[in-house]
C-alpha positions in Angstrom: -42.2 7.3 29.8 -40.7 10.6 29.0 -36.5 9.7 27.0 -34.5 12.4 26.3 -31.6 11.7 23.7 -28.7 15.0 24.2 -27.1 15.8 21.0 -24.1 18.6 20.5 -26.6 20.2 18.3 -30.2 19.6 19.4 -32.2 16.5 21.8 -34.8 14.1 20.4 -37.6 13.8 23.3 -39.9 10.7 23.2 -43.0 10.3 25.3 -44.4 7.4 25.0 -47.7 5.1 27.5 -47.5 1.6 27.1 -45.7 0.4 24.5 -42.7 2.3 23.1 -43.6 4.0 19.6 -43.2 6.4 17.0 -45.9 8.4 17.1 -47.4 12.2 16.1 -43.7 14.3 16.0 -42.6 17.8 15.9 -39.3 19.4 14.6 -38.4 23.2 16.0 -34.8 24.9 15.0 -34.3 27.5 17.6 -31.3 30.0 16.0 -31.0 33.6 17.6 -34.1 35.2 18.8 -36.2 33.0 16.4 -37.7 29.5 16.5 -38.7 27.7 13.7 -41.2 24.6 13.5 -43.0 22.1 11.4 -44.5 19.3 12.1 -43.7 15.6 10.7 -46.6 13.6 11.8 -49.4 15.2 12.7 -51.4 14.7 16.8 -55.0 14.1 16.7 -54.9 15.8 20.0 -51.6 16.9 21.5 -50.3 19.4 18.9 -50.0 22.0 20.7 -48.5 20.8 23.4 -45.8 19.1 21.4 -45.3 22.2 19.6 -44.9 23.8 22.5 -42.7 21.5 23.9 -39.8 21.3 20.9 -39.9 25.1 20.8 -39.3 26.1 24.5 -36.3 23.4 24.3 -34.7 24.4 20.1 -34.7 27.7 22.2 -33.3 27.4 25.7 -30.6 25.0 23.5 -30.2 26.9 20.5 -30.5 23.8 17.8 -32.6 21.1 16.7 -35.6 19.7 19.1 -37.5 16.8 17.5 -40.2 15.5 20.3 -42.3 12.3 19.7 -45.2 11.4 21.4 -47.5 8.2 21.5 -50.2 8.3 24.2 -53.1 5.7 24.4 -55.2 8.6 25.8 -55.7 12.2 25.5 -52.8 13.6 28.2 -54.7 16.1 30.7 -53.5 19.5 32.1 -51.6 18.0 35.1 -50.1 14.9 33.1 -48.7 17.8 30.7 -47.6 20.1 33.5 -45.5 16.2 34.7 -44.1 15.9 31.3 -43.1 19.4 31.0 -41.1 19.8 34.0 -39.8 16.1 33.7 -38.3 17.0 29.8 -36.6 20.4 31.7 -35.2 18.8 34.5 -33.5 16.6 32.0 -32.2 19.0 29.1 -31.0 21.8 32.2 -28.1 18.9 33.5 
């Protein structure tokens, strides 16, 4: 399940499979040309997707992205190409 919170300033995304948890989480700031991350909890697996995910939104948005994601398995190429263009859909309204 893929929620999207809007903010004036910045979106919290959470993806979360079965129940709905905190779970490894990413913080970007996108301001001017440059993005900058750090990352609260780390993923055992999904880091760079969830890096990748906060960035491309604190940039296209130009504020705060803070993306959460709790998984009961690893997330494969096509479940993250779902995501992806699920979470832009959604920030683009």
């Amino acid at each position: 399940m893929v929620q999207v919170v809007l903010f004036d300033n910045g979106n919290f995304i959470s993806i979360t499979e079965g129940k709905e948890k905190i779970g490894a989480m990413v913080v970007s700031i996108g301001s001017g040309p440059r993005t900058s991350t750090v990352t609260v909890i780390p993923s055992k697996s999904e880091s760079l997707f969830l890096k990748m995910i906060s960035e491309r939104i604190a940039s296209i948005i130009n504020g705060i992205c803070i993306v959460s994601i709790n998984t009961q398995k690893d997330l494969g190429l096509e479940d993250m190409k779902i995501i992806m263009n699920e979470i832009m859909e959604i920030v683009k309204q």
